[in-house]
N, CA and C atoms of all chains as a GROMACS GRO file, in nm:
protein
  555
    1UNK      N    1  10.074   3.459  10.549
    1UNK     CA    2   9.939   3.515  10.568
    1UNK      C    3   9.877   3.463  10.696
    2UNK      N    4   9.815   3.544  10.777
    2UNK     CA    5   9.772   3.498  10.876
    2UNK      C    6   9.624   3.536  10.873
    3UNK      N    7   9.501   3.463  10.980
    3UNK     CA    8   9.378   3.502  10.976
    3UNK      C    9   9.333   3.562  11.115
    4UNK      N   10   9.257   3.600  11.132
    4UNK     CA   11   9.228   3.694  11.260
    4UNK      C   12   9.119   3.580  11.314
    5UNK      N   13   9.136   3.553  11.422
    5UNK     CA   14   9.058   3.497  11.524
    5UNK      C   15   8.900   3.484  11.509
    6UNK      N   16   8.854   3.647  11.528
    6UNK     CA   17   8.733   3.678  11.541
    6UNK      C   18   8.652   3.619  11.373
    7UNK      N   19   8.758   3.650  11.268
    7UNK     CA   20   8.692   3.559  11.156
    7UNK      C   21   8.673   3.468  11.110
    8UNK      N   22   8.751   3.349  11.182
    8UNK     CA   23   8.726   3.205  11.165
    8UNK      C   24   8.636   3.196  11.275
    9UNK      N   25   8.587   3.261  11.404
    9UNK     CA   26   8.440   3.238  11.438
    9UNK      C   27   8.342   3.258  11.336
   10UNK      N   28   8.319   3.406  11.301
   10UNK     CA   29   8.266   3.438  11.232
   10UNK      C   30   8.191   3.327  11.099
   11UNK      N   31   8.307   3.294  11.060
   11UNK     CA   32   8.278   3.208  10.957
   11UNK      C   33   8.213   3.049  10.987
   12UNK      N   34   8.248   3.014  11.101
   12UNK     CA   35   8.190   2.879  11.142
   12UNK      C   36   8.057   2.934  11.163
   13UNK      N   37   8.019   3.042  11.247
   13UNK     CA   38   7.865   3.033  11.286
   13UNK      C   39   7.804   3.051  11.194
   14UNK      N   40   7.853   3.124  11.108
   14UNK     CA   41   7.763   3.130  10.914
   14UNK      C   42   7.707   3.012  10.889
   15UNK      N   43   7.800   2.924  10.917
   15UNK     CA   44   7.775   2.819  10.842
   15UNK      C   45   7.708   2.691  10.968
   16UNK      N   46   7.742   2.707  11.049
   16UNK     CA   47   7.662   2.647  11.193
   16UNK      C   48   7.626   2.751  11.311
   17UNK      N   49   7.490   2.795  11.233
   17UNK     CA   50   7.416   2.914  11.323
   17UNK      C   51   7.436   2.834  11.502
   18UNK      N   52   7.425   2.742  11.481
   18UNK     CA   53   7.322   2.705  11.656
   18UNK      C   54   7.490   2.680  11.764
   19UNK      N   55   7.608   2.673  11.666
   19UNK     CA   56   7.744   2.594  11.716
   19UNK      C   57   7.774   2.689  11.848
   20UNK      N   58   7.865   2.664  11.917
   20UNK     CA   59   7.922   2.751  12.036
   20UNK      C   60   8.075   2.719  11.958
   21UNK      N   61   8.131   2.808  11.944
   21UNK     CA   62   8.258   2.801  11.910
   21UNK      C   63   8.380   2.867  12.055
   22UNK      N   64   8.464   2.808  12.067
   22UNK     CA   65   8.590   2.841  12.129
   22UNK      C   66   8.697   2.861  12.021
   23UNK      N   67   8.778   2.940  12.044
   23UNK     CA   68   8.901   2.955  11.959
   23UNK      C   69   9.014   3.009  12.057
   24UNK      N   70   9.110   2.908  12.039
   24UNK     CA   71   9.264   3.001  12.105
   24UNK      C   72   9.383   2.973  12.015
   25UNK      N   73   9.447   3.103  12.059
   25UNK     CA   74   9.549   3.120  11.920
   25UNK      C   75   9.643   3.046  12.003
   26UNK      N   76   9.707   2.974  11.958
   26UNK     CA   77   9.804   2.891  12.062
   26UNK      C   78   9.921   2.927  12.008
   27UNK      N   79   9.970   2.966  11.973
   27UNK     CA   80  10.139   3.022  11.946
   27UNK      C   81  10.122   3.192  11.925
   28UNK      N   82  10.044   3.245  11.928
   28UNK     CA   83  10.006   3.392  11.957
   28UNK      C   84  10.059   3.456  11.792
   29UNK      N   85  10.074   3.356  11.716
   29UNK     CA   86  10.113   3.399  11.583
   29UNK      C   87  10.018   3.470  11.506
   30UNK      N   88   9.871   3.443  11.548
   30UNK     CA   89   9.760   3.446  11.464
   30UNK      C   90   9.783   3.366  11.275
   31UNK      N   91   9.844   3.212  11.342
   31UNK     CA   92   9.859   3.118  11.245
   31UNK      C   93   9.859   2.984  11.262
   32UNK      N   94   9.810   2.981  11.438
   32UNK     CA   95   9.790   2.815  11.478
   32UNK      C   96   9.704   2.842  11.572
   33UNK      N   97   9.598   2.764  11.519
   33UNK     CA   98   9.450   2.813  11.625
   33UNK      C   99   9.396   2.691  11.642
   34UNK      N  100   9.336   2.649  11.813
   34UNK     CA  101   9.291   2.549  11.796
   34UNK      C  102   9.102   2.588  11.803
   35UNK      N  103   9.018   2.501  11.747
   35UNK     CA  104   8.892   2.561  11.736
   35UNK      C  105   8.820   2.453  11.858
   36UNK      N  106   8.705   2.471  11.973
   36UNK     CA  107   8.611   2.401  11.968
   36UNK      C  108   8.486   2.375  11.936
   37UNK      N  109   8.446   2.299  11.843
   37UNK     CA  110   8.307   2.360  11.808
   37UNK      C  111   8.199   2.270  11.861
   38UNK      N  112   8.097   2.297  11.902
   38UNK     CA  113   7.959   2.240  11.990
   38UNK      C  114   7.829   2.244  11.898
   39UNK      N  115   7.794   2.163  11.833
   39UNK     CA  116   7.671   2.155  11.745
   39UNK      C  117   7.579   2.055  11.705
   40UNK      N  118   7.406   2.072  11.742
   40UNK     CA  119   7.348   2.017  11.734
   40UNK      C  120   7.398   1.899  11.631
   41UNK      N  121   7.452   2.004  11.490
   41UNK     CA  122   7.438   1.909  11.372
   41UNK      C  123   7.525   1.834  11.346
   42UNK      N  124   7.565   1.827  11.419
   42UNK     CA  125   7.669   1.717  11.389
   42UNK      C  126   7.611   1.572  11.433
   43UNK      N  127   7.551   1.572  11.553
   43UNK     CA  128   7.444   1.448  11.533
   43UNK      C  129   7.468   1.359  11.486
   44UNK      N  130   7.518   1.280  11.517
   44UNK     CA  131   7.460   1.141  11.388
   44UNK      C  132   7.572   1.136  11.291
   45UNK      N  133   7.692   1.258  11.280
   45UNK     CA  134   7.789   1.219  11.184
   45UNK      C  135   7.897   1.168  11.232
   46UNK      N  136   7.970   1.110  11.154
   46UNK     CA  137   8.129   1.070  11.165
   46UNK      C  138   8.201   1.180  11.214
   47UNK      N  139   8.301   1.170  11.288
   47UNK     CA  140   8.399   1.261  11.336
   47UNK      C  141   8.434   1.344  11.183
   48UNK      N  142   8.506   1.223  11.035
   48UNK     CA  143   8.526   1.319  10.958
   48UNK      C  144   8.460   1.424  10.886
   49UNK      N  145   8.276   1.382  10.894
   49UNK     CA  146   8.197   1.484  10.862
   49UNK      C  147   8.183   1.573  10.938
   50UNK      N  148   8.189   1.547  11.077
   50UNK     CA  149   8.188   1.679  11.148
   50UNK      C  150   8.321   1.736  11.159
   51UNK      N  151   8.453   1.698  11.101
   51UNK     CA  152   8.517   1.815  11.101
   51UNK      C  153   8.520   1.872  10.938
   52UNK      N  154   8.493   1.790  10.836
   52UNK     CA  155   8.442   1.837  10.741
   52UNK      C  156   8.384   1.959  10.712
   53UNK      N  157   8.273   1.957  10.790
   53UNK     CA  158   8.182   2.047  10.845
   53UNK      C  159   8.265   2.153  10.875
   54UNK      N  160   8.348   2.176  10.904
   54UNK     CA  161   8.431   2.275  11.010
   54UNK      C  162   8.512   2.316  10.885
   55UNK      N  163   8.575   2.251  10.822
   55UNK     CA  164   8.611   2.229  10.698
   55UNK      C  165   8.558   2.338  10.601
   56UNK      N  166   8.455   2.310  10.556
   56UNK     CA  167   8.395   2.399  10.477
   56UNK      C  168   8.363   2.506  10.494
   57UNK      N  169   8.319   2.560  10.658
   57UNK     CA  170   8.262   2.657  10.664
   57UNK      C  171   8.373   2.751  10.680
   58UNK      N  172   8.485   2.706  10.682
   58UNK     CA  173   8.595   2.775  10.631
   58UNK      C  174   8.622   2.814  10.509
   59UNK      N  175   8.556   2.806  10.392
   59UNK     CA  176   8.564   2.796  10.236
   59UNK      C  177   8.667   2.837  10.178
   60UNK      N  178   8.798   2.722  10.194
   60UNK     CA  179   8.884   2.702  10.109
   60UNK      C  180   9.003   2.762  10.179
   61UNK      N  181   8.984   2.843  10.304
   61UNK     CA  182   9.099   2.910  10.420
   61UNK      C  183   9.214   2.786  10.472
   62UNK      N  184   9.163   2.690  10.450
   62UNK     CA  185   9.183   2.590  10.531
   62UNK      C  186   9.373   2.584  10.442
   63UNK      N  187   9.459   2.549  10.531
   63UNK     CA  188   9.581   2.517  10.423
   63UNK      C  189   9.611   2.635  10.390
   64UNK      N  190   9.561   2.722  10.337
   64UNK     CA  191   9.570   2.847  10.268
   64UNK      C  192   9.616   3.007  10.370
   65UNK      N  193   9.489   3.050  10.392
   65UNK     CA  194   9.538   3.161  10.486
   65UNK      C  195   9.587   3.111  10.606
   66UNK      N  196   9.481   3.030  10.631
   66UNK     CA  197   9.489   2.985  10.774
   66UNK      C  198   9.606   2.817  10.765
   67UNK      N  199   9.702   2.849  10.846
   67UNK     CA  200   9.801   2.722  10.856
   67UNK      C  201   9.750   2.589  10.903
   68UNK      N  202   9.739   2.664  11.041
   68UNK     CA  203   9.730   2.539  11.113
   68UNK      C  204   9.556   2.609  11.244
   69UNK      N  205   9.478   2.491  11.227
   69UNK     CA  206   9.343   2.490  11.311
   69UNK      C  207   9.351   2.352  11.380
   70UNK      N  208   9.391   2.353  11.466
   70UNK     CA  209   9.322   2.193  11.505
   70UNK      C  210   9.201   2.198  11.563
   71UNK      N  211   9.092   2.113  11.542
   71UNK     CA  212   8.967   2.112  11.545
   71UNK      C  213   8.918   1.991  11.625
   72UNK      N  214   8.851   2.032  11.714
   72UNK     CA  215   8.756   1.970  11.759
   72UNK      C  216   8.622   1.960  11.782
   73UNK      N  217   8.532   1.891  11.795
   73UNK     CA  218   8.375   1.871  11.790
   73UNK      C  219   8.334   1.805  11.848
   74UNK      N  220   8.229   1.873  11.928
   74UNK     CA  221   8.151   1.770  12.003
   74UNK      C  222   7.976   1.845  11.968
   75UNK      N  223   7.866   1.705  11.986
   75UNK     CA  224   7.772   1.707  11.966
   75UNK      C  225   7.689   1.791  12.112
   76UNK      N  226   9.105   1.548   8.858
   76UNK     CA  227   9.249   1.505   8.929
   76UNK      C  228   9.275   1.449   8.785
   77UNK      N  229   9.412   1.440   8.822
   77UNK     CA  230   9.531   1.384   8.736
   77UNK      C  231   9.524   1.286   8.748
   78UNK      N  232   9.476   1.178   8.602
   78UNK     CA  233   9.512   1.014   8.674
   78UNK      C  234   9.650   0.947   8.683
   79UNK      N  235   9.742   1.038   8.694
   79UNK     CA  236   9.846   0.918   8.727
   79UNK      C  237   9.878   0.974   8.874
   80UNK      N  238   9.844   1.105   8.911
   80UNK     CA  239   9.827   1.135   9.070
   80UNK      C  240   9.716   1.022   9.117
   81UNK      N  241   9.637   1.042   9.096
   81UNK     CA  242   9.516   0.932   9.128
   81UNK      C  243   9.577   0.767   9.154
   82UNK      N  244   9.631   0.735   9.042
   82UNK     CA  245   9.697   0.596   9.001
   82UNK      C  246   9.802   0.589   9.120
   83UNK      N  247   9.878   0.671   9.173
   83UNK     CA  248  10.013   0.667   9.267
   83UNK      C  249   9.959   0.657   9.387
   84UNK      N  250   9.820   0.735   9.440
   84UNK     CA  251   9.756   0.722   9.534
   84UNK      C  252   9.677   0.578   9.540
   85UNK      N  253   9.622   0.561   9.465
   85UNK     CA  254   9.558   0.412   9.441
   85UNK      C  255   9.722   0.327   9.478
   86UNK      N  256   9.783   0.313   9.434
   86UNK     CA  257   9.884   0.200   9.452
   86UNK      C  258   9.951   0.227   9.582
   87UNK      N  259  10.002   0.293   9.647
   87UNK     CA  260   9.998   0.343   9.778
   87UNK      C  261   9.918   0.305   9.858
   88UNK      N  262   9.773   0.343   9.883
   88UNK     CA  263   9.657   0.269   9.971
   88UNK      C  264   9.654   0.145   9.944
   89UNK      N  265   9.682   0.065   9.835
   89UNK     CA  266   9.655  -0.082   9.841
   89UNK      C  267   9.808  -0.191   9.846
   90UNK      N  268   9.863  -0.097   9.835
   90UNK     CA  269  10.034  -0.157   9.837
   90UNK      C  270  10.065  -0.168  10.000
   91UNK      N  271   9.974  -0.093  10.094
   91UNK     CA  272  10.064  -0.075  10.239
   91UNK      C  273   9.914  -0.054  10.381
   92UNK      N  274   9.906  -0.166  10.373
   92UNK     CA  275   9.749  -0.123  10.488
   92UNK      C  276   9.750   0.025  10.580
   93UNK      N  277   9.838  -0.004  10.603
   93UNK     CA  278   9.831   0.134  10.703
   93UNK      C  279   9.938   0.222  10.622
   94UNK      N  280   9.889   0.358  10.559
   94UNK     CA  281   9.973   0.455  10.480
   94UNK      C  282   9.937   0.584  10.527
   95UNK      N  283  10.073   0.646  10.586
   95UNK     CA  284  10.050   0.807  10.656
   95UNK      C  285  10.128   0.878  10.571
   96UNK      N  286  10.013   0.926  10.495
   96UNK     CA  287  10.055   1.078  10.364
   96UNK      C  288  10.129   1.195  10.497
   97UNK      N  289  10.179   1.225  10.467
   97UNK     CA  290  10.285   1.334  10.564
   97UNK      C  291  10.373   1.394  10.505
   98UNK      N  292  10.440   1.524  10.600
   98UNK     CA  293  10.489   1.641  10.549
   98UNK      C  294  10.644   1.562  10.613
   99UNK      N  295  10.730   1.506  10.577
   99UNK     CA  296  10.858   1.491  10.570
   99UNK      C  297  10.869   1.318  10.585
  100UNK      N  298  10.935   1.262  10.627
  100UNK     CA  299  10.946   1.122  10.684
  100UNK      C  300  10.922   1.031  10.787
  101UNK      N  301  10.899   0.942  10.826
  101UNK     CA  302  10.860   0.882  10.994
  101UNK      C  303  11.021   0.948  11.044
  102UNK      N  304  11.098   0.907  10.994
  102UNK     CA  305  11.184   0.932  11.086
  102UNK      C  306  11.221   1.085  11.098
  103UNK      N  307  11.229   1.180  11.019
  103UNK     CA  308  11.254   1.298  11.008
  103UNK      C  309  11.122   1.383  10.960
  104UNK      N  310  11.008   1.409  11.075
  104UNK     CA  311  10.931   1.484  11.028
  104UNK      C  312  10.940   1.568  10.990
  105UNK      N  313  10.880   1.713  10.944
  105UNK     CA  314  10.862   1.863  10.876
  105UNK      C  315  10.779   1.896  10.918
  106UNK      N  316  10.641   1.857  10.994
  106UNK     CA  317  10.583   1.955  11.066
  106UNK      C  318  10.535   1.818  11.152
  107UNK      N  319  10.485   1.906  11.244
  107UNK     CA  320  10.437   1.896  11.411
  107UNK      C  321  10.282   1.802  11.392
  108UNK      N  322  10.206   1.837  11.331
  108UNK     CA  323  10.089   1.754  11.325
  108UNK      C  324  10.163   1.608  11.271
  109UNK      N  325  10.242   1.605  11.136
  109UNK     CA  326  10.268   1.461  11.083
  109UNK      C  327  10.344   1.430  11.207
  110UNK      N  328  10.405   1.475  11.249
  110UNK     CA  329  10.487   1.398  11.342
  110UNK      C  330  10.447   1.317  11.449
  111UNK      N  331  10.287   1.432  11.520
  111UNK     CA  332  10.252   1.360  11.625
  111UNK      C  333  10.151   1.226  11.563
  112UNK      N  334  10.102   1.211  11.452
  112UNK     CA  335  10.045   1.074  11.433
  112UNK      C  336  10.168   1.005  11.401
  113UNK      N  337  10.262   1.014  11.342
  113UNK     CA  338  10.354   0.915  11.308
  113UNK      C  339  10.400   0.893  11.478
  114UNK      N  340  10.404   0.977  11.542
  114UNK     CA  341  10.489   0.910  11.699
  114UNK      C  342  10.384   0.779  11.762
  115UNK      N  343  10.234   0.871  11.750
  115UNK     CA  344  10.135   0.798  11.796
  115UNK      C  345  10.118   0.654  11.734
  116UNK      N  346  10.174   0.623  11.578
  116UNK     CA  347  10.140   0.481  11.513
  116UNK      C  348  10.296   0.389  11.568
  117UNK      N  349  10.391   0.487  11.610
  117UNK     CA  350  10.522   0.422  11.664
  117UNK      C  351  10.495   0.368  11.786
  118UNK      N  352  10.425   0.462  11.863
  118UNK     CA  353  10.418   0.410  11.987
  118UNK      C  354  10.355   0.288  12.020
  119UNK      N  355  10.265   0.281  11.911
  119UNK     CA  356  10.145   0.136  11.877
  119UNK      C  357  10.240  -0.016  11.834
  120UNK      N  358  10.342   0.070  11.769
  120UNK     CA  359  10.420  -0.072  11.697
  120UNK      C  360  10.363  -0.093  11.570
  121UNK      N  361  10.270  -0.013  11.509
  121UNK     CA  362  10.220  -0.027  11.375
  121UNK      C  363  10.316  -0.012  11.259
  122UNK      N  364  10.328  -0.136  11.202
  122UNK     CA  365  10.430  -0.110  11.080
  122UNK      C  366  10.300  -0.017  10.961
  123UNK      N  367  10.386   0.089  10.930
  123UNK     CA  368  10.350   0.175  10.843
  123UNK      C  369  10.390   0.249  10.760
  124UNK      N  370  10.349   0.276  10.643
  124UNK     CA  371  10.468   0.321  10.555
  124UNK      C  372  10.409   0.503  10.485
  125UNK      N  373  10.507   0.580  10.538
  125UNK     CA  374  10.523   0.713  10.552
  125UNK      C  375  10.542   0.732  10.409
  126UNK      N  376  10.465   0.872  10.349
  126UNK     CA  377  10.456   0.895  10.190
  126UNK      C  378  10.464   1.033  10.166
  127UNK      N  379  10.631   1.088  10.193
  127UNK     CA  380  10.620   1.220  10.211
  127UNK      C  381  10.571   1.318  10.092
  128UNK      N  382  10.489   1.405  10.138
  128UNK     CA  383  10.414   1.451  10.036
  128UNK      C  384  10.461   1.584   9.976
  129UNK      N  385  10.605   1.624  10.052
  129UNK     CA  386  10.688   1.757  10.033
  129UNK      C  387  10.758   1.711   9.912
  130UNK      N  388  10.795   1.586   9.849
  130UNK     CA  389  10.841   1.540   9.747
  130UNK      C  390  10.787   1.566   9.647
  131UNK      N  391  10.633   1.575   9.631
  131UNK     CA  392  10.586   1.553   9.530
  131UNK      C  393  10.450   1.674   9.471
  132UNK      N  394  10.516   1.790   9.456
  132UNK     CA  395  10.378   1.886   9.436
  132UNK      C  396  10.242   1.841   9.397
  133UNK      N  397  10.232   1.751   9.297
  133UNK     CA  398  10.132   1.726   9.270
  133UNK      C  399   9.999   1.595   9.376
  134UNK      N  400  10.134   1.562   9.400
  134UNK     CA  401  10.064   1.458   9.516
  134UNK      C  402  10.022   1.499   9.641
  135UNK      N  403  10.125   1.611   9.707
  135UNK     CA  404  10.058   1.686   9.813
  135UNK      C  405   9.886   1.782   9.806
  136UNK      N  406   9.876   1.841   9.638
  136UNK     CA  407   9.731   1.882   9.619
  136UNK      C  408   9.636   1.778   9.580
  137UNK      N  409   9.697   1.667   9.531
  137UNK     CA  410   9.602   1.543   9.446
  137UNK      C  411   9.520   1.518   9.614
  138UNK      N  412   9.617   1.446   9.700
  138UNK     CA  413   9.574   1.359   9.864
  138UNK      C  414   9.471   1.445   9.915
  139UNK      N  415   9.487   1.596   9.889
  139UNK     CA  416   9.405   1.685   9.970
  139UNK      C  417   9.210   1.652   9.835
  140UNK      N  418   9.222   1.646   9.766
  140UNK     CA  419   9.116   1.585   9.632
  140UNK      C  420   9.098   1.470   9.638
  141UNK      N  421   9.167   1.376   9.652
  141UNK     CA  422   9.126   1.255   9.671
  141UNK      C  423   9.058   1.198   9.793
  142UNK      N  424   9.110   1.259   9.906
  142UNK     CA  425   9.015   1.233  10.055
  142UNK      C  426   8.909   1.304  10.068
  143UNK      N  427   8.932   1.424   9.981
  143UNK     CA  428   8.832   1.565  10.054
  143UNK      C  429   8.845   1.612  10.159
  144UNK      N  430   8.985   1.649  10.177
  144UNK     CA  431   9.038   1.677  10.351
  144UNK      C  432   9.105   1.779  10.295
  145UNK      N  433   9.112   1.911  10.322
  145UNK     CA  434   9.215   1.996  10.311
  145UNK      C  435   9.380   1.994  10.387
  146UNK      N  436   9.380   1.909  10.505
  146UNK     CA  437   9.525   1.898  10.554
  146UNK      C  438   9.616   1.769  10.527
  147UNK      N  439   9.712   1.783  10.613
  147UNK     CA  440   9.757   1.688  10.613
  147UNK      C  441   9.833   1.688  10.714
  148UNK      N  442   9.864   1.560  10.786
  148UNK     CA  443   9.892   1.422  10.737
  148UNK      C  444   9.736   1.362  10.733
  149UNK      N  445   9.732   1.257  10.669
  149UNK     CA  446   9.614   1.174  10.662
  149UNK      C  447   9.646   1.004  10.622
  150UNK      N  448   9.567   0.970  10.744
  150UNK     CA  449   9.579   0.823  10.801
  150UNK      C  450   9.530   0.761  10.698
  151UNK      N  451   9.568   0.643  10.611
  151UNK     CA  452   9.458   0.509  10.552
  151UNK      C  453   9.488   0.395  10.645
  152UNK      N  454   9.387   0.306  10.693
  152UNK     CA  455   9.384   0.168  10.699
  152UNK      C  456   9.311   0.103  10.642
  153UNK      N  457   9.404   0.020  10.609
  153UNK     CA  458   9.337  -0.081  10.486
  153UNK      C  459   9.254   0.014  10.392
  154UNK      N  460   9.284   0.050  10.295
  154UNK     CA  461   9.229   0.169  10.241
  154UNK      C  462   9.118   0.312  10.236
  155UNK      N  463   9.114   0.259  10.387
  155UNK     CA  464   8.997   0.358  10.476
  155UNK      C  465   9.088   0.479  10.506
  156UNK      N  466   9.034   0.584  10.477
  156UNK     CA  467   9.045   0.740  10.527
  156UNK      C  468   8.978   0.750  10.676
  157UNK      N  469   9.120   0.726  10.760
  157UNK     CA  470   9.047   0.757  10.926
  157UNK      C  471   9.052   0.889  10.989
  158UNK      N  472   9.136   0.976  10.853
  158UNK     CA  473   9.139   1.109  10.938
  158UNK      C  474   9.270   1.168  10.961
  159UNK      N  475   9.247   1.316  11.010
  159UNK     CA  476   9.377   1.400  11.019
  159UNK      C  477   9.459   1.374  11.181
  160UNK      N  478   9.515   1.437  11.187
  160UNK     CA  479   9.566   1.463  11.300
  160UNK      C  480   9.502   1.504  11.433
  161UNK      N  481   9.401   1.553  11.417
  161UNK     CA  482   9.276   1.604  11.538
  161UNK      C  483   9.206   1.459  11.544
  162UNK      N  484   9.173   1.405  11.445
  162UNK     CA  485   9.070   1.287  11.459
  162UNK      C  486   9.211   1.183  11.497
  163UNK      N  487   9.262   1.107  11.480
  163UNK     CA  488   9.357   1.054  11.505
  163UNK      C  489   9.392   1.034  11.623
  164UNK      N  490   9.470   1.169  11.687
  164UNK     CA  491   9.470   1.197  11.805
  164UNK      C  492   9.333   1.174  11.940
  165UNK      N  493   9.278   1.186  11.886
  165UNK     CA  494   9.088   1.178  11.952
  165UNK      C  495   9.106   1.012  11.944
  166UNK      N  496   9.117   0.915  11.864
  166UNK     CA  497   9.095   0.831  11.845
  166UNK      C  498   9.201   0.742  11.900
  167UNK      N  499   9.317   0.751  11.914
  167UNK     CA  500   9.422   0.766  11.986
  167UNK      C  501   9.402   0.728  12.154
  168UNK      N  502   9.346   0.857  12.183
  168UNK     CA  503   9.342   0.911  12.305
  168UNK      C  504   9.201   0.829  12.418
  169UNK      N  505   9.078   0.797  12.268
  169UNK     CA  506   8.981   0.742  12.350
  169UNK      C  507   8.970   0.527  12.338
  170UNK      N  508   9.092   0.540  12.260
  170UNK     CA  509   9.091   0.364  12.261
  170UNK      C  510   9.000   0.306  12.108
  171UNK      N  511   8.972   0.434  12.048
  171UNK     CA  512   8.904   0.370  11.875
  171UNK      C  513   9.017   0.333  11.777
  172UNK      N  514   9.086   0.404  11.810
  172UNK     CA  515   9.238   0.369  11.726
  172UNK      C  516   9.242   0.211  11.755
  173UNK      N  517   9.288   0.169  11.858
  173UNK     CA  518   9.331   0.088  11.863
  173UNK      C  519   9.214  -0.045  11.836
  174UNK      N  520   9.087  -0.017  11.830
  174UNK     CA  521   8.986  -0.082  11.828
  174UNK      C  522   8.969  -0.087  11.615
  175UNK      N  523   9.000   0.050  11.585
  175UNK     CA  524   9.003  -0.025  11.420
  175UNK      C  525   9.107  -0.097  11.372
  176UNK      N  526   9.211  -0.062  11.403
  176UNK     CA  527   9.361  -0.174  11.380
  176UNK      C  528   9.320  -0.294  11.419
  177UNK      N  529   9.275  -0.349  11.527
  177UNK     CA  530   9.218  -0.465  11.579
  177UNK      C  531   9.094  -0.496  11.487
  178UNK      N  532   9.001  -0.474  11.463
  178UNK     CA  533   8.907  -0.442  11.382
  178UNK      C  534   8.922  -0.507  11.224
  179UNK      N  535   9.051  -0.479  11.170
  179UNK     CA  536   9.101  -0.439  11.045
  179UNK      C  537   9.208  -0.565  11.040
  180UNK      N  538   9.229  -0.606  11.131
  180UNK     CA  539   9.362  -0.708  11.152
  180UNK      C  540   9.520  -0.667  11.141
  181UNK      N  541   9.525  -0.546  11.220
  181UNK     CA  542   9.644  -0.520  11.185
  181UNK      C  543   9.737  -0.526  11.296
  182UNK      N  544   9.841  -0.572  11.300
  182UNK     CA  545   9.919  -0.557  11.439
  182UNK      C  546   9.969  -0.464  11.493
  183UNK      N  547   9.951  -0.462  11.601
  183UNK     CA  548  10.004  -0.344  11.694
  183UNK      C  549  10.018  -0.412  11.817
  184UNK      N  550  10.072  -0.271  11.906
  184UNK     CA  551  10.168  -0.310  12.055
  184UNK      C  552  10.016  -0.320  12.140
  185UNK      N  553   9.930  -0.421  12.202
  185UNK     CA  554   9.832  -0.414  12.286
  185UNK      C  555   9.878  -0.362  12.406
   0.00000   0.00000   0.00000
């Protein structure tokens, strides 16, 4: 199963209106994507809450549809 | 969770300071993320003990419940959850890695 690009944006800004997201499919599989995400709210958290964060607003894709995301965050 | 998944994870984190849950072996990885933290804790000289999680169905979904991390591999020191492979790598890369091992008392290659 693979996920489409435009919907793992989609789904982060749901869940972090203010974020700037980058996404590139890095093996052109549409099954290894790396994300960058830019958000106020992360502020003040731990790296693992802010990818947590990233985490969730994926709800439950994570492992599942989607293989592989490597994620990054910056405030 | 299952407590004897729970119980295997508990004895694991406190049996081995530094424990990398991973998808095959240090020496024979299975995927590309476990591999690159296991290269990254080799390259350190960190004795660490690899807990392949392709062995064990229940332990590969328990680790993902017990950290609250959906991936894997995932780092403990000293029974601290430091993170996946993105954080790792980041940490790795900016000198925190090596500042919690030091931190934590653990040896590695300075």
């Amino acid at each position: 199963m693979a996920m489409d690009l435009k919907e793992i944006e989609k789904l982060i800004k749901e869940a972090l209106p203010d974020s700037m997201v980058e996404i590139q499919d890095l093996a052109g599989d549409g099954n290894h994507y790396s994300a960058t995400v830019t958000s106020k709210e992360f502020s003040g958290k731990s790296k693992i809450d802010q990818h947590k964060m990233v985490y969730d607003s994926l709800k439950g894709k994570m492992g599942n549809e989607l293989h592989a995301l490597a994620i990054k965050t910056k405030e | 969770m299952d407590q004897q998944i729970k119980d295997l994870i508990n004895n694991e984190i406190n049996g081995s300071e530094v424990c990398l849950f991973m998808k095959g072996t240090p020496d024979a990885p299975q995927c590309g993320f476990s591999m690159a933290v296991s290269n990254m804790l080799k390259i350190l000289e960190v004795d660490y003990k690899g807990i392949n999680v392709l062995e064990n169905q229940s332990l590969r979904e328990g680790i993902k419940q017990f950290s609250d991390w959906p991936t894997i591999p995932q780092l403990y020191i000293k029974k601290e959850f430091v993170g996946g492979c993105d954080i790792v790598k980041e940490m790795y890369e900016n000198g925190e890695l090596k500042k919690i091992l030091e931190d934590k008392g653990i040896s590695f290659k300075k």
